[in-house]
C-alpha positions in Angstrom: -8.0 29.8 -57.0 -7.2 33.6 -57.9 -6.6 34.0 -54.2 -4.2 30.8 -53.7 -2.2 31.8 -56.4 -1.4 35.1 -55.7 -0.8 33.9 -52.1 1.6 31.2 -53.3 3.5 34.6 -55.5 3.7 36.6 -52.5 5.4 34.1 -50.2 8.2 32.8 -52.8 8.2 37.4 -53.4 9.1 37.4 -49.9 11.3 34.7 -48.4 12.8 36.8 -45.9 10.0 37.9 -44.1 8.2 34.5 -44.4 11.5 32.4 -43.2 11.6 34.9 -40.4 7.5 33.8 -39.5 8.7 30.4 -40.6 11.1 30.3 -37.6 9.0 31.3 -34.8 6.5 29.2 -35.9 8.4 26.3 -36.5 10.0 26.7 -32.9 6.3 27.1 -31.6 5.2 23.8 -33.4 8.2 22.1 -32.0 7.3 22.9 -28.4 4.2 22.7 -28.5 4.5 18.9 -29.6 6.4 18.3 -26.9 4.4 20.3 -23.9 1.1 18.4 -25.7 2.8 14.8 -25.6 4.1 15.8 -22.1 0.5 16.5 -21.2 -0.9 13.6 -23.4 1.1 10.6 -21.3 0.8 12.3 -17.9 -3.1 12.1 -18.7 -2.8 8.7 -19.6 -0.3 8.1 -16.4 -3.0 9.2 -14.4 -6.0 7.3 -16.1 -4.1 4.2 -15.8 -3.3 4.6 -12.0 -7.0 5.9 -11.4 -8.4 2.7 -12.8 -5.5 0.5 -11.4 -5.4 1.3 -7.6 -9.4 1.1 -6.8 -11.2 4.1 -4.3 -11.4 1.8 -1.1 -13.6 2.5 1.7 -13.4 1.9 5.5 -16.0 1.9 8.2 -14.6 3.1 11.5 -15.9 4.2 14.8 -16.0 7.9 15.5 -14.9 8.4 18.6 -15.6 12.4 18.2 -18.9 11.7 17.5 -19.1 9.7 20.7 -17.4 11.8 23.2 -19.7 14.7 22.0 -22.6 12.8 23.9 -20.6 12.1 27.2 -21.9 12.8 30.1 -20.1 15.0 32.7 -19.9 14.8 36.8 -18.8 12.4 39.3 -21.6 9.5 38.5 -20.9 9.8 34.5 -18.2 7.3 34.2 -20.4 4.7 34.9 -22.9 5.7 32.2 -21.2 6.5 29.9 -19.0 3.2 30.2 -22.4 1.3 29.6 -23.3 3.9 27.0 -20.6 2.5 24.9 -20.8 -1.2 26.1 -24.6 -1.0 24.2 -23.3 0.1 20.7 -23.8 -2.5 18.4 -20.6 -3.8 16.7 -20.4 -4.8 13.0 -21.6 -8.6 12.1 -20.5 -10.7 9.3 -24.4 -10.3 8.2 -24.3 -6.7 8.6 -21.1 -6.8 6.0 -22.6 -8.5 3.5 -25.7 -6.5 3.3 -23.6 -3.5 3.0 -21.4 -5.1 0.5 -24.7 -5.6 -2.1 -24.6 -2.6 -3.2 -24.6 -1.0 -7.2 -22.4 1.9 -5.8 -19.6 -1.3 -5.6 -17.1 -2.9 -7.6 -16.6 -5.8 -4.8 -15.8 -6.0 -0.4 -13.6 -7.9 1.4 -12.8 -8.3 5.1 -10.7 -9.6 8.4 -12.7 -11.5 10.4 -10.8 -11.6 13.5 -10.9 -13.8 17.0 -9.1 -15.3 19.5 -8.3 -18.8 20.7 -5.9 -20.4 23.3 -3.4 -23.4 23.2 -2.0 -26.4 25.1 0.8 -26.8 23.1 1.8 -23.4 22.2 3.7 -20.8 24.6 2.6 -17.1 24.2 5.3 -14.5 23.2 4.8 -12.3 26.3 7.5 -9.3 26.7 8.7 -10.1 30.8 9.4 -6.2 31.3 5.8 -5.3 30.3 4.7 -7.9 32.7 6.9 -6.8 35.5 5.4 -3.5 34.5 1.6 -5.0 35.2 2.3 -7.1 38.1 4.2 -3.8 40.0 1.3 -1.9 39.3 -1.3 -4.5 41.0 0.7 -4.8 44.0 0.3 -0.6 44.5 -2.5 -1.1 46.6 -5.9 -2.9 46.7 -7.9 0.3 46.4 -6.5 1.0 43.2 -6.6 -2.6 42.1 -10.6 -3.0 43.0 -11.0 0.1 41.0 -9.1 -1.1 37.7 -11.1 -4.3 38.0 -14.5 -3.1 38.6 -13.2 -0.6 35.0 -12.4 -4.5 33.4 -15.7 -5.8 33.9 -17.9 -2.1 33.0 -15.9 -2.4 29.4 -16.3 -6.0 29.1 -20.0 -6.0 29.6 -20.2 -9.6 30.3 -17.9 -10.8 27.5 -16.6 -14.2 27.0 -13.0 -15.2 27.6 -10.2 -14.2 24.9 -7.3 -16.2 24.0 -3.6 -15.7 24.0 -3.7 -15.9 20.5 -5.2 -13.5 17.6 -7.0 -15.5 14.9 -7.2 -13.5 11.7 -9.4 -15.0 9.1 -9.3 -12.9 5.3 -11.9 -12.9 3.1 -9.6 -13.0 0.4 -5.7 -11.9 -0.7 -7.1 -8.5 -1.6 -8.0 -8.4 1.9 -4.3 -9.0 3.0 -3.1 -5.2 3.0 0.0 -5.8 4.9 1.3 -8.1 3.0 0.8 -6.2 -0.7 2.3 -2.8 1.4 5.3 -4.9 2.2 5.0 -5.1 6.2 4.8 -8.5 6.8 6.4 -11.2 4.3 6.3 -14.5 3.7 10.3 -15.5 4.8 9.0 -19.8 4.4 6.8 -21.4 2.7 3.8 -19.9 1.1 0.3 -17.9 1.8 -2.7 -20.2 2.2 -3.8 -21.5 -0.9 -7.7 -22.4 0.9 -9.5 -20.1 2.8 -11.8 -23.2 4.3 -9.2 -25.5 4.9 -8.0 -25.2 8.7 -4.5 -23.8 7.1 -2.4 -20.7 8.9 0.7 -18.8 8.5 1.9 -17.8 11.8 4.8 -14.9 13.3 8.8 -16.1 12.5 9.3 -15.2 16.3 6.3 -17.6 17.5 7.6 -20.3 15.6 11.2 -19.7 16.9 10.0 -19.4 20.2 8.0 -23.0 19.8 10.3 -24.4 17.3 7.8 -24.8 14.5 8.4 -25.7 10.7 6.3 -25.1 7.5 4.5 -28.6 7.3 3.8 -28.7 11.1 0.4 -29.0 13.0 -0.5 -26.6 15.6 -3.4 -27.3 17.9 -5.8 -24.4 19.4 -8.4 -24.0 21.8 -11.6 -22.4 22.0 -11.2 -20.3 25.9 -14.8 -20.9 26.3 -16.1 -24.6 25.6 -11.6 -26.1 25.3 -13.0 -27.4 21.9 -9.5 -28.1 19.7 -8.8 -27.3 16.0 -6.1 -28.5 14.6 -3.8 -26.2 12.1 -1.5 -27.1 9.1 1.3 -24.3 8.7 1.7 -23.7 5.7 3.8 -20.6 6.0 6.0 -18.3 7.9 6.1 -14.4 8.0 7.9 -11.8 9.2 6.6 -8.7 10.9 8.9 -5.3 9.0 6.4 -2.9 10.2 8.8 -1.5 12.6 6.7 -0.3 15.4 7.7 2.9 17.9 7.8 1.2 20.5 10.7 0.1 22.1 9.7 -1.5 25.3 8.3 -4.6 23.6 10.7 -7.7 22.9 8.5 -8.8 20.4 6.6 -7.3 17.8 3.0 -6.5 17.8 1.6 -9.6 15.4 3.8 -12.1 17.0 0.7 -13.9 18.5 -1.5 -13.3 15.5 -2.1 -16.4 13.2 -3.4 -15.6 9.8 -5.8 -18.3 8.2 -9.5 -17.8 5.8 -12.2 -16.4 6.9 -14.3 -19.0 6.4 -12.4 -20.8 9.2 -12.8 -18.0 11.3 -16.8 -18.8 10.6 -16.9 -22.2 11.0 -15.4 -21.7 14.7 -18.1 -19.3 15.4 -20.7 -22.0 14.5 -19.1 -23.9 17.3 -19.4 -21.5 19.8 -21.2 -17.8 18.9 -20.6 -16.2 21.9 -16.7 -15.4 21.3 -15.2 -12.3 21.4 -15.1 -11.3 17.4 -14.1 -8.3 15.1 -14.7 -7.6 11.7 -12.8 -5.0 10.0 -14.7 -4.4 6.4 -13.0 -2.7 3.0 -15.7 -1.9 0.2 -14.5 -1.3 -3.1 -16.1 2.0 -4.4 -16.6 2.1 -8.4 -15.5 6.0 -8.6 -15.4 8.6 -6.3 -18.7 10.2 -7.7 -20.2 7.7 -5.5 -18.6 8.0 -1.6 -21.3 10.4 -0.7 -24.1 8.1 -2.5 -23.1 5.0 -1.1 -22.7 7.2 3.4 -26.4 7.7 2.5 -26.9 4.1 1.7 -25.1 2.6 4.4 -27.2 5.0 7.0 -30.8 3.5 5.5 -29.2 0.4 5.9 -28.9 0.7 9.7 -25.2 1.8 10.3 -25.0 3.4 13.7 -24.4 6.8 14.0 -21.2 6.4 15.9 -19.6 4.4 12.8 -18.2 6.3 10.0 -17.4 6.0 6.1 -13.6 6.6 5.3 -11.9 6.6 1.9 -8.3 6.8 0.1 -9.0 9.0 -2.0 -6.8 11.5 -0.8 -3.9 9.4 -0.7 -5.2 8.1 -4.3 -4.7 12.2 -5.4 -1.2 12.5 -3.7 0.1 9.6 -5.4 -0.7 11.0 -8.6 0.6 14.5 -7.5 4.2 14.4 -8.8 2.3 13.9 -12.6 -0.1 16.5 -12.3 2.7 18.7 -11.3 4.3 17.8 -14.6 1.3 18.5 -16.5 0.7 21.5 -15.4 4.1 22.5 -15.8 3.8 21.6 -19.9 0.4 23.4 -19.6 2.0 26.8 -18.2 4.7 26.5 -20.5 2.7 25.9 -23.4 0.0 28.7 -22.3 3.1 31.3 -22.0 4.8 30.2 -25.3 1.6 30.6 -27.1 1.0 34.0 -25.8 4.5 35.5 -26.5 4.2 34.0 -30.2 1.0 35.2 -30.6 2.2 38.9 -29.8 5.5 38.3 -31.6 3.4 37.4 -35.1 1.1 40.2 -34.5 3.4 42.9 -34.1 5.6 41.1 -37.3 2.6 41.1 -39.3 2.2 44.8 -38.9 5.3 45.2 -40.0 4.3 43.6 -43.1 1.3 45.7 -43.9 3.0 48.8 -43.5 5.8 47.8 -45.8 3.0 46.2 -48.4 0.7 49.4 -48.1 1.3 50.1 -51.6 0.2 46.6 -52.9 -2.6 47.0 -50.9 -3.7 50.1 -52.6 -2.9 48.7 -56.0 -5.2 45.6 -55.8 -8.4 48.0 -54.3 -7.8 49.9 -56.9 -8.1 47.4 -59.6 -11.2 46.4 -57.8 -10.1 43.4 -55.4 -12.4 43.6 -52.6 -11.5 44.1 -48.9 -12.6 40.1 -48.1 -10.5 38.8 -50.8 -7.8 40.9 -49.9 -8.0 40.2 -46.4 -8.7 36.2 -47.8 -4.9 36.4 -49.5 -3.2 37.6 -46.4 -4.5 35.5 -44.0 -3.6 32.3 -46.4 -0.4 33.1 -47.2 0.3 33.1 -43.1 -1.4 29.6 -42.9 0.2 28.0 -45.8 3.8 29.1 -44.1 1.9 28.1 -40.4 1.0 24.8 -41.6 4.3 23.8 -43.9 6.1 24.8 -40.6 3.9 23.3 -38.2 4.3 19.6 -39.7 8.3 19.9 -39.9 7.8 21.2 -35.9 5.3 18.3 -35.3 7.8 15.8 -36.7 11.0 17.3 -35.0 8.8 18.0 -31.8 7.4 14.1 -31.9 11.3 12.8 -32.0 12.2 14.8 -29.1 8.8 14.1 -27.3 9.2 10.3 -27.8 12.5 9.8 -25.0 10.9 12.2 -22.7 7.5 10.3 -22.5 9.3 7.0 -22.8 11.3 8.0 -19.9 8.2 9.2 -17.6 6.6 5.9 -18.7 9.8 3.6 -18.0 10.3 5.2 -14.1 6.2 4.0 -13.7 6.8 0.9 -15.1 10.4 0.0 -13.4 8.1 1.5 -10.1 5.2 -0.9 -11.0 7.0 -3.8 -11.7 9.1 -3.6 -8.2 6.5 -3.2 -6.6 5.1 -6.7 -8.1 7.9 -8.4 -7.4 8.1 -7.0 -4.0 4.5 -8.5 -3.2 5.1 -11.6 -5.1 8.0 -12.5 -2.2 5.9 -11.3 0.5 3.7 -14.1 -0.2 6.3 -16.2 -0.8 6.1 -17.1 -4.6 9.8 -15.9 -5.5 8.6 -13.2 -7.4 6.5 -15.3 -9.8 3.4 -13.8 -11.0 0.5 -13.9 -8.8 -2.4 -15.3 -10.2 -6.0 -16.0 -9.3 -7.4 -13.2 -6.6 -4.1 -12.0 -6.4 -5.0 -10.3 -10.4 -7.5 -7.9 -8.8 -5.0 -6.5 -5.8 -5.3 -3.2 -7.2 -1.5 -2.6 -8.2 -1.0 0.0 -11.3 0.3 -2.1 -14.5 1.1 0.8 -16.8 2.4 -0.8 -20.1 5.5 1.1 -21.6 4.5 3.4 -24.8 7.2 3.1 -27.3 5.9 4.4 -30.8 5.4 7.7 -32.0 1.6 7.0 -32.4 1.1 6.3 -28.8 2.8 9.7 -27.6 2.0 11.9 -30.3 -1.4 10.3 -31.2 -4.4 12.2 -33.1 -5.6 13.9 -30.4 -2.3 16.1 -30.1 -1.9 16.5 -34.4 -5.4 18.0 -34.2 -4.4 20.4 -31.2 -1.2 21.1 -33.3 -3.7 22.1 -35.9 -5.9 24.1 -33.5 -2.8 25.7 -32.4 -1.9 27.2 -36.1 -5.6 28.1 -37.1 -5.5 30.3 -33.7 -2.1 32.0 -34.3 -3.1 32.8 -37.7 -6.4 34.8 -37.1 -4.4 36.1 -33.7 -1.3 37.1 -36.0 -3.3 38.2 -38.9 -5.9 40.5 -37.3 -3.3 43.7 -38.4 -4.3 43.2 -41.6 -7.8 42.4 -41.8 -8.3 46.0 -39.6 -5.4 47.1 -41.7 -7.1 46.5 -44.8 -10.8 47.8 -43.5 -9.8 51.3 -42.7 -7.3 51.4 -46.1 -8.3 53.9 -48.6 -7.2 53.1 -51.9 -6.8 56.4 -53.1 -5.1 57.8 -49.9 -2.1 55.1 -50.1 -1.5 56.0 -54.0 -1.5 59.8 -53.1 0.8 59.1 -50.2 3.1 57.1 -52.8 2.8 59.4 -55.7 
């Protein structure tokens, strides 16, 4: 009590000095609030995307790893054709056994074939044709050699259709249409994926002159078994390919529809010419490597490969860490400069209360006490100023967060609308599958709680406690090598 009030005495003694302290410290409260609250909703920016847009992996065939094996010389071709022809593709059975996994949130995937029609004409580009035929009439050496090249890489294959039949799993599974390259322009997305339903290519249904409501029939090329198709909507292709031979673009013969009528065609007839193009759900990134391992003892073939988005998942989130490590060097440098800026004041201040210092060791105050009064007469003036800064800091940090959070949200919210018409709900919220698509849905934070929350008042406070033993080391080493005696000579 002795110590606080003397404290309390020597800071009303000296107002000048301590409203000089007061003022740097005050300034240093104020911008560290913000820097902290900067740092504080950038974090939670990046949490909320991290556990919003889901670590998606990929299984693709790795042609490096392939072409490593090749064989070399005049005979290899041959080989090495059949050497490919034998490598195992992906099955719907080997999909699912990957996809039971503990590494996984969930899977989906494109189940993809191809089917031909009576009553539908192929969109075929005539100068890519004319292209084709000049080439076969070049000569029939050349033409006996590209054929005999047709059947090595067909390997006895079935027949494929004029038409690609692409059967999702589920919306999630529909990439092009959350990315915004294809869009529903009439109608709607298929609301069953086992009802024999499809959305089909604008330019195939100008080019047959079919309407949202309209039956399409198609053809299995191998037994000219018929299923019949309700469109139930129309999309457009805005991928905007580099390629500007082509009339048409590259999914005007692809029909979308559920995989399990993709399946159910297959039961028909299992020898057709399928894909399967899986997409695994990972539950964080601490997995990837976990979950390679797994898919190896599970039989993946050493030519496929596991591939992720997590970089793209880091570069999206980029422009934010950028800011927060911005308010972090700024708040690392501010710090530092106060820190030398007290110290060097405080020294000032033990020189010019020498005197007093002799005075109360002399009377018998011991060094810890005396050291004890200095040091709290800096924290009560750190503390007094470091609530005015926090409250002045947390009324210019609240529009600067606010702002950071309303360009995510104005971002997020476009961006659901934008999918919403690609699937041809009118920017109605999707609901259903469509809940789990994986788009961020950052609420806004518009209280001073939210920005300036406990975690950043108890850094505040960390922040004053570590300028105060910083700033007040002068006098505690000050007031250690002091001899009492020694200052009342020099003053006599």
């Amino acid at each position: 009590m002795y110590i606080l009030k003397n404290s309390l005495i020597s800071i009303t003694r000296n107002k000048g000095r301590n409203i000089l302290i007061g003022i740097i410290i005050l300034v240093i409260a104020a911008s560290s609030t913000i820097t902290l609250a900067i740092r504080n909703t950038a974090n939670k920016l990046v949490k909320d995307y991290q556990e919003s847009n889901d670590i998606i992996g990929t299984i693709s065939f790795n042609r490096q790893q392939l072409s490593g094996k090749f064989q070399k010389g005049e005979d290899a071709k041959k080989s090495n054709i059949e050497a490919f022809n034998q490598i195992e593709q992906l099955t719907l059975e080997n999909i699912k056994n990957y996809g039971e996994s503990e590494y996984l949130k969930s899977y989906y995937y494109i189940f993809s074939t191809s089917l031909n029609s009576d009553t539908l004409t192929k969109a075929t580009d005539s100068f890519e044709n004319q292209i084709e035929n000049e080439g076969e009439n070049k000569g029939e050496n050349k033409g006996e050699n590209k054929e005999r090249d047709k059947e090595l890489f067909q390997n006895d294959r079935n027949l494929t259709g004029d038409f690609e039949l692409n059967g999702y799993s589920s919306y999630d599974a529909m990439t092009d249409f959350v990315s915004g390259a294809y869009k529903v322009t009439e109608g709607e997305m298929i609301t069953d994926f086992n009802n024999f339903e499809c959305v089909i290519n604008s330019e195939l249904a100008t080019l047959n002159e079919i309407s949202v409501g309209d039956t399409i029939t198609l053809k299995n090329p191998n037994t000219e078994k018929t299923y019949d198709f309700i469109v139930k909507g129309i999309y457009k292709d805005d991928s905007n390919p580099d390629d500007s031979v082509n009339m048409y673009s590259q999914s005007v013969n692809k029909i979308i529809t559920g995989s399990n009528v993709i399946e159910t065609i297959i039961e028909d007839d299992n020898t057709l010419v399928t894909n399967i193009t899986p997409s695994f759900i990972l539950q964080s990134e601490d997995v990837i490597e976990a979950f390679t391992e797994e898919l190896k003892e599970k039989g993946l073939n050493e030519y496929y490969t596991l591939n992720t988005n997590l970089d793209e998942l880091e570069n999206a989130t980029q422009s934010i860490e950028n800011v927060k490590t911005f308010a972090t060097t700024f708040l690392i440098i501010t710090l530092i400069i106060a820190s030398i800026v007290l110290f060097v004041i405080n020294m000032i201040n033990i020189r010019e209360r020498k005197y007093e210092i002799g005075v109360f060791r002399t009377i018998g105050v011991s060094k810890f006490k005396l050291t004890m009064q200095f040091v709290l007469e800096l924290l009560i003036v750190s503390i007094i100023m470091l609530c005015i800064g926090c409250i002045g800091g947390a009324f210019l940090s609240k529009p600067i967060g606010n702002q950071l959070l309303k360009n995510e949200i104005e971002a997020s919210e476009t961006a659901d609308k934008e999918i919403s018409n690609n699937f041809g709900r009118g920017g109605e919220k999707m609901g259903g599958p469509m809940e789990t698509r994986g788009i961020s849905k950052v609420q806004q934070i518009d209280s001073m709680e939210a920005v300036v929350d406990i975690h950043v008042i108890v850094q505040l406070l960390g922040i004053g406690i570590l300028l105060t033993i910083v700033s007040s080391l002068a006098s505690m080493i000050s007031i250690q090598r002091f001899s009492p005696l020694t200052i009342l000579k020099e003053r006599s």
